[in-house]
C-alpha positions in Angstrom: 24.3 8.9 -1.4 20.9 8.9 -2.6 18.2 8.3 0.4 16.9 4.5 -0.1 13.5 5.8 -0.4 14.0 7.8 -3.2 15.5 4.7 -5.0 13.6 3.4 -8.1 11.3 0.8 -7.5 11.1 -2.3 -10.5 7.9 -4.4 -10.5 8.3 -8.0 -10.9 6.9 -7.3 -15.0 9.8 -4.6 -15.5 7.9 -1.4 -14.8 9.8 1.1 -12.6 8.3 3.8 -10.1 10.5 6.9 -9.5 10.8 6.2 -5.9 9.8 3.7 -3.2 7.1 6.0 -1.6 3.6 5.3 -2.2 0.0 7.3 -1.8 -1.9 4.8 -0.1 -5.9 3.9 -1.5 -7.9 5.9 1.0 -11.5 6.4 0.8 -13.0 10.1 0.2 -16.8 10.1 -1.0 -15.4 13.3 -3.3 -16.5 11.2 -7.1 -20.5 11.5 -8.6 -22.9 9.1 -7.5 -22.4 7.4 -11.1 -18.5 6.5 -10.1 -17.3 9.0 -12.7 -14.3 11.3 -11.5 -15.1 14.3 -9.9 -12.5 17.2 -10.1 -12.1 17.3 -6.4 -11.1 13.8 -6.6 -8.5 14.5 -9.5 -7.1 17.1 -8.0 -6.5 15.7 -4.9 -4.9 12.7 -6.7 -3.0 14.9 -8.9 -1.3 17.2 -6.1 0.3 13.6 -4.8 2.0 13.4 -8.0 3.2 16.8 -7.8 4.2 16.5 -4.9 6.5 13.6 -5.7 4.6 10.3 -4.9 6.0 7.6 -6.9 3.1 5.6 -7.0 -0.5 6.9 -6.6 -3.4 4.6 -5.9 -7.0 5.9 -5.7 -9.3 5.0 -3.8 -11.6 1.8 -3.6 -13.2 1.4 -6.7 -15.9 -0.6 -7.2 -16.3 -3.2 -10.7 -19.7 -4.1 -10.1 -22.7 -1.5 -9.6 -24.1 -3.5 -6.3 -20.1 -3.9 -4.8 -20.3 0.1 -4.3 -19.1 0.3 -0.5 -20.3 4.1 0.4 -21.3 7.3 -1.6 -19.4 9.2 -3.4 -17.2 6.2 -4.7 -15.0 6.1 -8.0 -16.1 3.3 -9.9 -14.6 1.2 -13.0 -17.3 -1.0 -14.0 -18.7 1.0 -17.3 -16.8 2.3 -20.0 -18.9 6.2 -19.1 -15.9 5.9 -16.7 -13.5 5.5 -18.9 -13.3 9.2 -19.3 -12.2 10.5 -16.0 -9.9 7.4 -15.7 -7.8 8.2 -18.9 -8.2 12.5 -17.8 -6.4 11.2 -14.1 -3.6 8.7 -15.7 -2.2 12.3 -17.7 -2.4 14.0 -14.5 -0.9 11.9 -12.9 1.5 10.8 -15.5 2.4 14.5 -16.4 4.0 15.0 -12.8 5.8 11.8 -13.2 4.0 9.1 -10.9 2.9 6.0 -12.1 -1.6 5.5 -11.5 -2.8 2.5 -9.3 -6.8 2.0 -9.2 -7.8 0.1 -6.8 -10.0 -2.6 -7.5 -13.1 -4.0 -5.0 -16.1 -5.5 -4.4 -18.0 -4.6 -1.1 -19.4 -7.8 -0.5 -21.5 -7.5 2.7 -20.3 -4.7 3.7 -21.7 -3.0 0.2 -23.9 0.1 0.5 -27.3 -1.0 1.1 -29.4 1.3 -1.8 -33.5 0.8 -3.4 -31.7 -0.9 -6.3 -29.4 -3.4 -4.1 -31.4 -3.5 -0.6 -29.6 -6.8 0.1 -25.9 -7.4 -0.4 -23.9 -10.7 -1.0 -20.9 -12.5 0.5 -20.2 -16.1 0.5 -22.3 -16.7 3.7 -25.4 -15.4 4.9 -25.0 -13.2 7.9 -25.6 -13.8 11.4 -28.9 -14.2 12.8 -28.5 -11.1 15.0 -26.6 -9.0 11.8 -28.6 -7.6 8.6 -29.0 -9.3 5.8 -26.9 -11.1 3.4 -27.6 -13.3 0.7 -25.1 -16.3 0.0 -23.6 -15.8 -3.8 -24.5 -18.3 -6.4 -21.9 -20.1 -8.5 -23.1 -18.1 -11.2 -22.9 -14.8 -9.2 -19.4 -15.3 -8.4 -18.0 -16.0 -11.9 -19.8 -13.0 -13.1 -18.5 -10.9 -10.4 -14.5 -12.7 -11.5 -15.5 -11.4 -15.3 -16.2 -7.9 -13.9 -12.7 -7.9 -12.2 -10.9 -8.7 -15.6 -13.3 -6.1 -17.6 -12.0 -3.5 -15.2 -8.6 -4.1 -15.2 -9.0 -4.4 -19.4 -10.9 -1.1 -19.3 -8.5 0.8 -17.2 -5.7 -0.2 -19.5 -7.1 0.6 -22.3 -6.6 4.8 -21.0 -3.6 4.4 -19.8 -4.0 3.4 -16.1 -0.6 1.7 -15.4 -2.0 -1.3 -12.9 -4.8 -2.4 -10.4 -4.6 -3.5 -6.6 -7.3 -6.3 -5.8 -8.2 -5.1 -2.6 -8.1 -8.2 -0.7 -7.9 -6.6 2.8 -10.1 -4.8 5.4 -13.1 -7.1 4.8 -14.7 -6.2 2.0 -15.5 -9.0 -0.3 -11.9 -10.8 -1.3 -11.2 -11.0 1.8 -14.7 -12.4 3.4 -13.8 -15.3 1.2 -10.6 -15.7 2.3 -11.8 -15.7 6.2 -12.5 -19.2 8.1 -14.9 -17.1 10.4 -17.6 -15.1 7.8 -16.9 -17.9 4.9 -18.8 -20.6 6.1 -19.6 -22.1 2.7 -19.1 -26.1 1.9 -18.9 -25.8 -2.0 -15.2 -25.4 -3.7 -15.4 -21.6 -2.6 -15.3 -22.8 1.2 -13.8 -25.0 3.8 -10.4 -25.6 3.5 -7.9 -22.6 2.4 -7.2 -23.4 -0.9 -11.0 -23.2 -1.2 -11.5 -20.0 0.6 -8.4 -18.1 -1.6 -10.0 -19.6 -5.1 -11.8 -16.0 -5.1 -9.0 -13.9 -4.9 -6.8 -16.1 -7.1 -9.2 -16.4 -10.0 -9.9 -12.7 -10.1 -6.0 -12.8 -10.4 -6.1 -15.2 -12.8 -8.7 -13.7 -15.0 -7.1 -10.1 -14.8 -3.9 -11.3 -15.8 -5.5 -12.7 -18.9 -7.0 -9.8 -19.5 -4.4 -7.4 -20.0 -0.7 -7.0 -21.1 2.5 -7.4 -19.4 3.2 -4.4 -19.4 -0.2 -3.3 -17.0 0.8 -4.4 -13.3 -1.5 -6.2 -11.5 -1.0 -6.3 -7.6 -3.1 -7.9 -4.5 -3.6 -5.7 -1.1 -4.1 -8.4 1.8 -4.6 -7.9 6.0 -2.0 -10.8 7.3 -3.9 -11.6 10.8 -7.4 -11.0 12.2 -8.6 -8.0 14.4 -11.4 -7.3 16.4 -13.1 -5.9 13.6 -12.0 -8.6 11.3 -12.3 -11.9 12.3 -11.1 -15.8 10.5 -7.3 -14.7 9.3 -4.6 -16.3 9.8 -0.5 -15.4 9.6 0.7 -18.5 8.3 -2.6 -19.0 5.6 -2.1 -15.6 4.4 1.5 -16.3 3.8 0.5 -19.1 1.9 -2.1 -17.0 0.0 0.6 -14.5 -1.2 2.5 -17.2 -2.2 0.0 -18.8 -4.2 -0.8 -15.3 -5.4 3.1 -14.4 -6.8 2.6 -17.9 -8.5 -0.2 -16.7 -10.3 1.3 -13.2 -11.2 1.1 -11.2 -8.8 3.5 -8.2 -9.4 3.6 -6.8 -6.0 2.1 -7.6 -2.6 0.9 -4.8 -0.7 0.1 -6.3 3.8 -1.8 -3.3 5.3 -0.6 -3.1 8.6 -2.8 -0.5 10.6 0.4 0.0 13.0 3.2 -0.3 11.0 6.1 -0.4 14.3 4.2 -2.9 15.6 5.5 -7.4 15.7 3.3 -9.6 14.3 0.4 -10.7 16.9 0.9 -14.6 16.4 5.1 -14.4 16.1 5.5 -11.3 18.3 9.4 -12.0 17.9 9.0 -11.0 14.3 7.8 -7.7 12.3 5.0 -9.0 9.5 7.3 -7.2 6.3 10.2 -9.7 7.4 8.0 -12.9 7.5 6.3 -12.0 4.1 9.5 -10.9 2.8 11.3 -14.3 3.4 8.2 -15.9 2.3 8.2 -14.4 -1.2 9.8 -14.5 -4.1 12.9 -11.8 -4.6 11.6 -10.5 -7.5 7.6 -9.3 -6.5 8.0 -5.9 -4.2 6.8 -5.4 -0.6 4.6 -2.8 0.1 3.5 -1.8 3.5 1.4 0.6 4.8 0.1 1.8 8.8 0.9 5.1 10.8 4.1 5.9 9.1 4.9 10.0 9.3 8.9 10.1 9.1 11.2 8.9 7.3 12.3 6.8 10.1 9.4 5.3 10.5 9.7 4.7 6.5 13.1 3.5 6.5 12.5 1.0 9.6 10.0 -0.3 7.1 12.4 -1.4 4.9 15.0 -2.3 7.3 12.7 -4.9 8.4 12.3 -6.3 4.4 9.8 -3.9 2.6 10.5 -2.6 -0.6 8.2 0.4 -0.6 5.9 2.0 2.3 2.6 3.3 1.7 1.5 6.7 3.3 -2.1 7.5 4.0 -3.1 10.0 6.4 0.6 11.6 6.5 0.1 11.8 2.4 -3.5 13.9 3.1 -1.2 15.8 5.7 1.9 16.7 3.6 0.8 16.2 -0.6 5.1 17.1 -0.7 6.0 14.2 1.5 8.3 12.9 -1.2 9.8 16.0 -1.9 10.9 17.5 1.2 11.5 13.9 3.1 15.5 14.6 2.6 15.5 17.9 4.5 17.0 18.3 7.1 15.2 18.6 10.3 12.0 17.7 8.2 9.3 17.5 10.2 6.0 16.4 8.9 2.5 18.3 9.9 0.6 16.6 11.8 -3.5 16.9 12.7 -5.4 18.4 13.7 -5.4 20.6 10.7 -8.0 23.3 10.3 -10.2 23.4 6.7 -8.7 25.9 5.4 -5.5 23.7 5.7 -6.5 21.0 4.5 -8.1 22.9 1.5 -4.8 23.8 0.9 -3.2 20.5 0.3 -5.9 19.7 -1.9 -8.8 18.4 -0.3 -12.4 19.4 -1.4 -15.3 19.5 0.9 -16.7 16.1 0.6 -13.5 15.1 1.8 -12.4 17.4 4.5 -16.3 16.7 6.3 -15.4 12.8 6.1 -12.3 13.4 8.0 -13.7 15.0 10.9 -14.8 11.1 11.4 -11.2 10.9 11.9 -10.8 11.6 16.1 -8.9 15.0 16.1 -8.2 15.3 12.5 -9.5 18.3 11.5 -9.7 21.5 13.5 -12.7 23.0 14.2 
């Protein structure tokens, strides 16, 4: 019997992954400081493929030169990146895994640089917090254009789909929160207001491609310390509203994946959303998952794929060896040289000693 994992995974458009496991967007600082690919970056990418991942996602890439979030990020708002785009989707492609970019605009959490000292979000921040300008009407359909010329761009070298990031707080989802969106316009106030972002960059990207290219949306269900103004219920509402406008998958990042839901602590957040959706648009979720039990509880509570991040940096061959017997992953702290084995350049391994006991010294 074949392990449900490793079970073909069909987008609501008809496309098909090999499998139900998924490289997770994680951020690395490993591409130029112009956005273009770097071959650190590509080969980290590429080994995830190899190593049997049926999906990969990059990292955050930014569609507008000011929503760059750190250094070292891919990019996809000019066609010099075009290049590196179309040289990763063979890569990728020539091990068998379907290509994800990720697709983000900092917001006010952009990196601060001599040509964009002050970022944007749809509220200035607060007094005691550094500065943020409000975005102008103006502003944000420009910034809604840029999402549709990326997702246009990417498909035009073969990338097979983009993920809004609308999680984690960068700029879809400062929008989306009643807390940091304190705007009294039609992109503020009431939810429907506050998701008109998201939905329209939807909107606009679907326009701007074929069928064929999926186009998917990354959301955080609840708030957090670090993330305040969202709400279980209005995020279920704004993946609804989302599937409605084409959505081909829904991906909830989770943090901790074992863990109930915070406001129904009865209930784990992949069964909510997955009663809440339609049948046809895949579940993706992603937080602390290492074994395949932890993958398969995943999708005994309703998901229809799971997302690995730091156990994907850890094992490149998760995929692959998952059906051993007696499998058992490696775990951190790994030393360099490890980790340069599974693919990781330098830029990368130095921003994981960031990580608390990630890399061995």
């Amino acid at each position: 019997m074949t392990n449900p994992l490793l079970v073909p995974l069909t987008f609501r458009n008809g496309r098909s992954a090999r499998n139900r496991v998924w490289l997770a967007p994680m951020t690395n600082m490993s591409s130029h400081a112009d956005g273009t690919l770097s071959d650190d970056e590509l080969a980290f990418l590429a080994a995830r493929a190899e190593g049997g991942f049926g999906i990969v996602e990059t990292c955050a890439a930014h569609v507008t030169r000011d929503g760059q979030g750190w250094a070292g990020a891919l990019a996809m708002f000019d066609d010099t990146h075009r290049a590196g785009w179309q040289r990763l989707a063979q890569e990728v492609h020539a091990h068998g895994s379907l290509l994800i970019g990720q697709a983000y605009h900092g917001g006010s959490r952009a990196y601060r640089s001599a040509d964009h000292p002050v970022p944007w979000s749809c509220s200035p921040a607060a007094p005691d917090e550094p500065e943020v300008r409000q975005a102008t009407p103006d502003l944000i359909e420009s910034t809604i254009q840029a999402f549709a010329d990326a997702a246009r761009r990417l498909e035009s070298v073969g990338v097979d789909g983009i993920e809004l990031h609308g999680a984690h707080g960068y700029l879809l989802c400062q929008f989306l929160s009643s807390v940091l969106n304190q705007r009294s316009d039609e992109w503020g106030g009431s939810l429907k207001n506050r998701a008109r972002l998201v939905r329209r960059v939807l909107q606009a990207s679907r326009a701007a491609v074929s069928d064929d290219f999926i186009l998917g949306v990354r959301l955080s269900p609840e708030s957090s310390s670090s993330l305040p103004g969202l709400d279980l219920d209005e995020t279920l509402q704004v993946a609804s509203w989302l599937c409605d406008d084409g959505a081909d998958f829904i991906h909830i990042s989770l943090w901790h994946a074992e863990n109930n839901s915070a406001k129904r602590p009865d209930e784990h957040p992949a069964r909510i959303f997955r009663d809440a959706l339609p049948h046809d648009v895949p579940l993706i979720t992603a937080g602390n998952i290492w074994t395949m039990e932890d993958a398969m509880a995943q999708l005994d509570y309703g998901a229809d794929a799971v997302a690995l991040g730091r156990a994907a940096i850890a094992n490149p061959d998760w995929p692959g060896r998952v059906i051993e017997q007696g499998f058992d992953p490696s775990r951190p702290p790994l030393t360099a040289r490890e980790l340069q084995e599974r693919a990781l350049g330098s830029v990368f391994i130095d921003y994981m000693r960031k990580w608390s006991d990630f890399v061995a010294d």
